[in-house]
N, C-alpha and C positions, 0 to 999 in steps of 0.2 A: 666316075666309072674307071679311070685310066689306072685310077692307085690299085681298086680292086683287079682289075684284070693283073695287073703287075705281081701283086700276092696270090692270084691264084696259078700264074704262071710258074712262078716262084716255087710253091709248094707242089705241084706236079711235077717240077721236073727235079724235084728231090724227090720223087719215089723212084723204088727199085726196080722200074718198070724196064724192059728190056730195050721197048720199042717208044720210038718218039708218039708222044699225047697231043693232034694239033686240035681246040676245041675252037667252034666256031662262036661268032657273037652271040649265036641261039643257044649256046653251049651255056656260054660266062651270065648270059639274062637269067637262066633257067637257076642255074646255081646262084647265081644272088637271090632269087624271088625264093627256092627254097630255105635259103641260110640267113637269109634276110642280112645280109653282110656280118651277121658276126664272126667273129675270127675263128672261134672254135667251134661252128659250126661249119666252118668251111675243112678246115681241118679232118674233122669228124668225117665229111662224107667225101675228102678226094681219098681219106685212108680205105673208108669203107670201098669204092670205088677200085683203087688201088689191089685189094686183098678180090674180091671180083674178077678183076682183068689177069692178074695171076692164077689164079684156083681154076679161069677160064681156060689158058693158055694164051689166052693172044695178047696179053703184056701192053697192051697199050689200053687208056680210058679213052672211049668213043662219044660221041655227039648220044647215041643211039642207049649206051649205058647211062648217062647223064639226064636224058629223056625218063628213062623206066627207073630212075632209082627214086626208092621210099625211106623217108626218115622210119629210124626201129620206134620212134614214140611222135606221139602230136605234144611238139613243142608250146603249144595254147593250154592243153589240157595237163603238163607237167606244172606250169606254173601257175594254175588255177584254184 
């Protein structure tokens, strides 16, 4: 879990977010159960995320965004 938290810390704080991103442990579970740790689905959704938190104003990705965000496709039924 330590490497993923580190890549996903990693790729957060390379967006162009204005405002510091702190996500909690409920945060980093949430997003690995959805990305199921793969790398570019992690990618995928802190960009998705990212483009969210700007178009919002408030420049930072929250615990609360991370909570409510839906993949655009079922990852099971794309490879079925």
């Amino acid at each position: 879990m330590r490497g993923f938290e580190t890549l996903v810390a990693s790729i957060v704080r390379n967006t162009p977010l204005h405002r510091p991103s702190v996500l909690t442990p409920a945060s980093m579970r949430r997003i690995l159960q959805i990305t199921e740790g793969i790398t570019a689905n992690i990618f995928h959704m802190i960009n998705d995320l990212a483009i969210a938190a700007i178009v919002s104003g408030h420049e930072q990705i929250t615990d609360e965004m991370i909570e409510q965000w839906q993949p655009e496709f079922d990852v099971e039924a794309a490879f079925a």
